[in-house]
C-alpha atoms as one frame of an Amber mdcrd trajectory, in Angstrom:
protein
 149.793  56.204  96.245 149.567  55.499  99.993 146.068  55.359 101.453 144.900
  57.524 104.322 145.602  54.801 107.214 148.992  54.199 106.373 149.879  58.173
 106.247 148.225  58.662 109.843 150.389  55.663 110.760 153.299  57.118 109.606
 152.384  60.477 111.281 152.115  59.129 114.589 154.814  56.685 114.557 156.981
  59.866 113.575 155.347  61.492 116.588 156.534  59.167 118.909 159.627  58.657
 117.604 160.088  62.818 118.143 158.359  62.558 121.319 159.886  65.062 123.945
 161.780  62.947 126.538 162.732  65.259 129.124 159.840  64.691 131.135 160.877
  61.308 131.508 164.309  62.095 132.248 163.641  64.412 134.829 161.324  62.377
 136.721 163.974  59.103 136.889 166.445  61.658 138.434 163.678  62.582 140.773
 162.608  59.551 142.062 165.414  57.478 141.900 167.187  60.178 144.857 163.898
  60.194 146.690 163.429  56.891 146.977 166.936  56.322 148.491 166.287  59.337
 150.754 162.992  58.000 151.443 164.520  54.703 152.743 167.988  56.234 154.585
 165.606  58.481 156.254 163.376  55.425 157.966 166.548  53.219 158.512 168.637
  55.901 160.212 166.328  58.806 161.059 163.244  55.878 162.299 161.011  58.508
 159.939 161.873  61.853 161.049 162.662  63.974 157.948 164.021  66.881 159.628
 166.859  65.307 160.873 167.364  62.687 158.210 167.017  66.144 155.729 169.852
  68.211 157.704 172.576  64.566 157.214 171.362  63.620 153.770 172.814  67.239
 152.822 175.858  66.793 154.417 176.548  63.314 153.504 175.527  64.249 150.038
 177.678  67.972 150.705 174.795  69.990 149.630 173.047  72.932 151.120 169.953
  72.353 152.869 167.588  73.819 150.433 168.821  72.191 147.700 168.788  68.322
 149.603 167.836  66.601 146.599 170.132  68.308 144.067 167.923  69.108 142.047
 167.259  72.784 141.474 168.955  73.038 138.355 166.183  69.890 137.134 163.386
  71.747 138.323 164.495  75.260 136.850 165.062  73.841 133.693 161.301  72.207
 134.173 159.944  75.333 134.806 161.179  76.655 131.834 160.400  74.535 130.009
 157.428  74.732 126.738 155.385  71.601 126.093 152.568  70.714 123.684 150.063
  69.995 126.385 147.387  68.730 123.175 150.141  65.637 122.666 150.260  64.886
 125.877 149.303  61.298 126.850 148.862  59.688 130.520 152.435  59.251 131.152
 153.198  62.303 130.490 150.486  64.006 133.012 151.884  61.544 135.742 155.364
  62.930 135.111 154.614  66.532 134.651 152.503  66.423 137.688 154.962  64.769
 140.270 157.634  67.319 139.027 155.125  70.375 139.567 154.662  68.862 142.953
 158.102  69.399 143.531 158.531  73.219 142.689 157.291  74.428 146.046 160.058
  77.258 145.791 157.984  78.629 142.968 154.277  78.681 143.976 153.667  80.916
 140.880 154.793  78.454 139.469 152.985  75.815 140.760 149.317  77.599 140.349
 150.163  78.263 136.605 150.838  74.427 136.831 147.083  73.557 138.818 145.637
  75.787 136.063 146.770  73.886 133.308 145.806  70.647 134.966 142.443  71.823
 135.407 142.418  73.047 132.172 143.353  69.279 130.298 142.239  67.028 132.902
 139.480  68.619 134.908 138.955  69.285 138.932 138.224  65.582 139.314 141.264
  64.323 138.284 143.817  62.899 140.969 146.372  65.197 139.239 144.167  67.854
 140.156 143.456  67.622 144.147 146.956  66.419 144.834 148.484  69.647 143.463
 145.549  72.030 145.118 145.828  70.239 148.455 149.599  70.831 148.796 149.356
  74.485 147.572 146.442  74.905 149.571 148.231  73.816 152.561 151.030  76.077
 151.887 149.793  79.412 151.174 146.404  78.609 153.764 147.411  75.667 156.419
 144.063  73.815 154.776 143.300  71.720 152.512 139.912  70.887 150.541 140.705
  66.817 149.413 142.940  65.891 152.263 145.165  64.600 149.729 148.811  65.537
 151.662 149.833  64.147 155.148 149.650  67.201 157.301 150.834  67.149 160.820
C-alpha cells in the first residue's frame, strides 16, 4: 500500500507531465519575432516604429496589421480555456505578455485584466501593466504609468 506522500507525488508529477504547453509555445513565437523586430527597427529605423513597422511588413510580405504574423497565435489564445487554479508564475508571465498583445480585441483584453485581478490582485505587476495599456487606449490616461506614452 502506498502512503499518502508518495500518491500526492505521483499526482503532481503526473500534473506536470500533462501540463498545458501552449502558453509556452505561443510566447517563444512571440518574442523571438519581436525581439528581431525590436533590434531591425533601432539599426535601420534609429527607433522609429512607424517606419520600421510599414518595411518589416513588406520585407516579411505581410499586411500591416498583421506585422508580426501572428493573428492566427493570438486567435487561437483567445480561444483558448485554461485552468487558471493550476496556474503557476510562469504561466501568469506568459499569459499576461500574450494578453498584452490582443489590442485588436479589447473585450478581450478586459475579460483578461479581470481575471488577473481576480488570481493575482490589483497590486500585482501583471495587473497595472495590462490596465495602463487599456487605459491608455480606450481613455489617452493611464493610472500606474506603466506604458511609454508619447
Amino acid at each position: 500500500m502506498r502512503d499518502r506522500t508518495t500518491i500526492l507525488l505521483e499526482e503532481a508529477y503526473k500534473k506536470v507531465q500533462e501540463r498545458d504547453g501552449r502558453l509556452e509555445i505561443w510566447v517563444k513565437g512571440d518574442q523571438n519575432e519581436r525581439n528581431e523586430y525590436k533590434n531591425y527597427v533601432q539599426t535601420k529605423f534609429n527607433g522609429d516604429y512607424r517606419k520600421g513597422a510599414q518595411a518589416w511588413a513588406q520585407m516579411k510580405n505581410r499586411p500591416t496589421d498583421d506585422v508580426f504574423n501572428d493573428k492566427a497565435r493570438l486567435d487561437a489564445f483567445m480561444k483558448a480555456d485554461f485552468d487558471f487554479n493550476t496556474f503557476d508564475e510562469q504561466d501568469w508571465n506568459n499569459y499576461w505578455l500574450l494578453a498584452q498583445h490582443c489590442d485588436k480585441n479589447r473585450e478581450f483584453q478586459k475579460k483578461a485584466l479581470d481575471i488577473i485581478e481576480q488570481y493575482l490582485g490589483t497590486e500585482h505587476s501583471h495587473y497595472k501593466y495590462l490596465y495602463d495599456r487599456l487605459s491608455l487606449a480606450l481613455t489617452g490616461k493611464q493610472k500606474y504609468g506603466t506604458q511609454n506614452a508619447k
